[in-house]
C-alpha positions in Angstrom: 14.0 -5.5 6.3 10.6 -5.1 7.0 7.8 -3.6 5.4 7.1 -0.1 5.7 4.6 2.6 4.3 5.6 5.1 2.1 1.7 6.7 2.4 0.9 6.5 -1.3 -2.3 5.8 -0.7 -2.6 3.1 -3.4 -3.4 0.1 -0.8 -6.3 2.3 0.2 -7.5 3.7 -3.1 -10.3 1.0 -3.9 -10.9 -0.2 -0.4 -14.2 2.1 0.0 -15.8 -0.9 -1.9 -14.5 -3.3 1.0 -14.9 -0.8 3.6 -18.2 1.0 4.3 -20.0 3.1 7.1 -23.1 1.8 8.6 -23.4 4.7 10.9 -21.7 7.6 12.6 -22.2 7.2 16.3 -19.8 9.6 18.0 -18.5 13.1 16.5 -15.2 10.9 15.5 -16.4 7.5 16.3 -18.5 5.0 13.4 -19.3 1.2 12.9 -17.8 -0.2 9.3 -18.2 -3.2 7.4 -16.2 -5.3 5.7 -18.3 -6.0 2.6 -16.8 -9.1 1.9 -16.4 -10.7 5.6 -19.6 -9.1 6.4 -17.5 -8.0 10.0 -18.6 -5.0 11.9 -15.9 -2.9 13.2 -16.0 0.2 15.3 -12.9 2.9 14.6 -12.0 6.1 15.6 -10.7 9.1 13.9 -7.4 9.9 15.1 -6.8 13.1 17.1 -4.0 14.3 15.3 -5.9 13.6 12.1 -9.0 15.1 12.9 -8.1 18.4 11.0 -7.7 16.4 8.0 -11.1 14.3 8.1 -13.4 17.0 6.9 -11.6 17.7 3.5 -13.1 14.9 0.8 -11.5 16.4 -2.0 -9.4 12.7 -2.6 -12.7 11.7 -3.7 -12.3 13.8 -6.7 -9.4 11.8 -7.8 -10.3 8.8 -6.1 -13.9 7.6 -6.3 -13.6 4.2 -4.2 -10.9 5.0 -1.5 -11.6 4.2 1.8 -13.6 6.4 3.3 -11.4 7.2 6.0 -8.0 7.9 3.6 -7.1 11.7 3.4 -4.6 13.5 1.7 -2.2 15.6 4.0 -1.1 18.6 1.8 1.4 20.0 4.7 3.1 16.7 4.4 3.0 15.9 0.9 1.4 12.4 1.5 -2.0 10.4 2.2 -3.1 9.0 5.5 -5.3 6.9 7.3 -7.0 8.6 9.3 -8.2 6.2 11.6 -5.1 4.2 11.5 -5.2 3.5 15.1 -8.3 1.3 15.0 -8.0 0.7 11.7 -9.3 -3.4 11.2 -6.9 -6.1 11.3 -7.0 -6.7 7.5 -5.6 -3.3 7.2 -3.2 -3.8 10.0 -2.2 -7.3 8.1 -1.7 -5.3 4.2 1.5 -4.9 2.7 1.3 -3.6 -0.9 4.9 -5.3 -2.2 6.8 -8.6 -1.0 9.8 -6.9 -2.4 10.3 -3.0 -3.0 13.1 -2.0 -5.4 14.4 1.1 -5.1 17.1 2.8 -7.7 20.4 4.2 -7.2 18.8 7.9 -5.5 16.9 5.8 -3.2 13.7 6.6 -5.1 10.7 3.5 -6.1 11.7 1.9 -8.9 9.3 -1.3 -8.7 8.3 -4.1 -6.4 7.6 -7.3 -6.6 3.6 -8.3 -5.4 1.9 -11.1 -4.3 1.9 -14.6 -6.9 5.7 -13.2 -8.3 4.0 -10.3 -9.7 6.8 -7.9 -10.8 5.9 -4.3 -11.2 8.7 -1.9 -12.8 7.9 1.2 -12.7 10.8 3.0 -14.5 11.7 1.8 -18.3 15.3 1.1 -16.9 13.8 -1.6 -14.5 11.2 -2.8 -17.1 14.3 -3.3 -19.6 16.0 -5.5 -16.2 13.1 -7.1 -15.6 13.0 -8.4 -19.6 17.1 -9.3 -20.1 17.3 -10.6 -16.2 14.1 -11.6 -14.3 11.1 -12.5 -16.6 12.5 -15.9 -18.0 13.6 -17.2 -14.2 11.4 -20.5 -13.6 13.0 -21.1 -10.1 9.5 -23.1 -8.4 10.1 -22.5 -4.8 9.6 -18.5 -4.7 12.1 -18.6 -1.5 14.8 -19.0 -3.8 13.5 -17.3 -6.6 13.0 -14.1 -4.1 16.8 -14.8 -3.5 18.0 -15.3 -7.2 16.2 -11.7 -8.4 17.0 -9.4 -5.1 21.1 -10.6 -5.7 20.7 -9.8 -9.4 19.1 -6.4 -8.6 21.7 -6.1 -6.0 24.1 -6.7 -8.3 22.8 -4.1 -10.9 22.8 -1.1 -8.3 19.0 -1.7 -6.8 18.8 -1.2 -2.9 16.5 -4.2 -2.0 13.5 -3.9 0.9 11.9 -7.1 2.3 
């Protein structure tokens, strides 16, 4: 399967130190930077987001997000808000290789970049210590393979 968002928000909650505004130059419309590329990039809010774009109150919580990520109370989630233009290193961002999700089809953990393995409920992080953390499997093909039958096996529902 292929990646998809679940609008958390974490990908986006430090990016406003990648990711700043050099100028507004439309009512909706600015030029960004890429602080680390030093690219220029010209984005859009989105219509249907507009209504969202003047609320800042994420930056309460979240100090460095993007500056264009906005919580969408109606909806329960966060959102880009200029996801149609957003930049291509956005476009290319996944925050998992592989999600695990439990038995009620809620997050359970995923597994990140470099075999990073995130539980994120104590039943998975007791899994990940008796099944996964002692595999040594070098070519991470197979070891993706080994750990996503052994969750499938235990009752995990596997996203890749």
């Amino acid at each position: 399967m292929s990646f998809y968002c679940q609008q958390c928000g974490e990908c986006c909650s430090c990016l406003g130190l990648v990711l700043t505004i050099i100028e507004q130059t439309g009512e909706y419309e600015f030029r960004i930077k890429n602080e680390y590329t030093n690219e220029e990039h010209y984005v859009t809010v989105d219509e249907d987001k507009r209504h969202l774009f003047p609320d800042r109150s994420i930056f309460d919580k979240e100090p460095y997000a993007c500056p264009f990520l906005r919580e969408d109370p109606e909806n329960n989630r966060v959102c880009c808000t200029v996801h149609a233009t957003r930049t291509d290193m956005c476009k290319s961002y996944s925050c998992w290789r592989i999600l695990i999700l439990d038995k009620n089809g809620n997050r359970a953990g995923r597994v990140m970049e470099n075999r990073y393995f995130s539980a994120e409920t104590n039943e998975l992080e007791k899994f990940r210590e008796e099944e996964i953390k002692d595999i040594t499997e070098p070519d991470t093909d197979k070891w993706d393979r080994i750990i996503i039958d052994k969750l499938r096996k235990a009752g995990y529902t596997i996203h890749k």
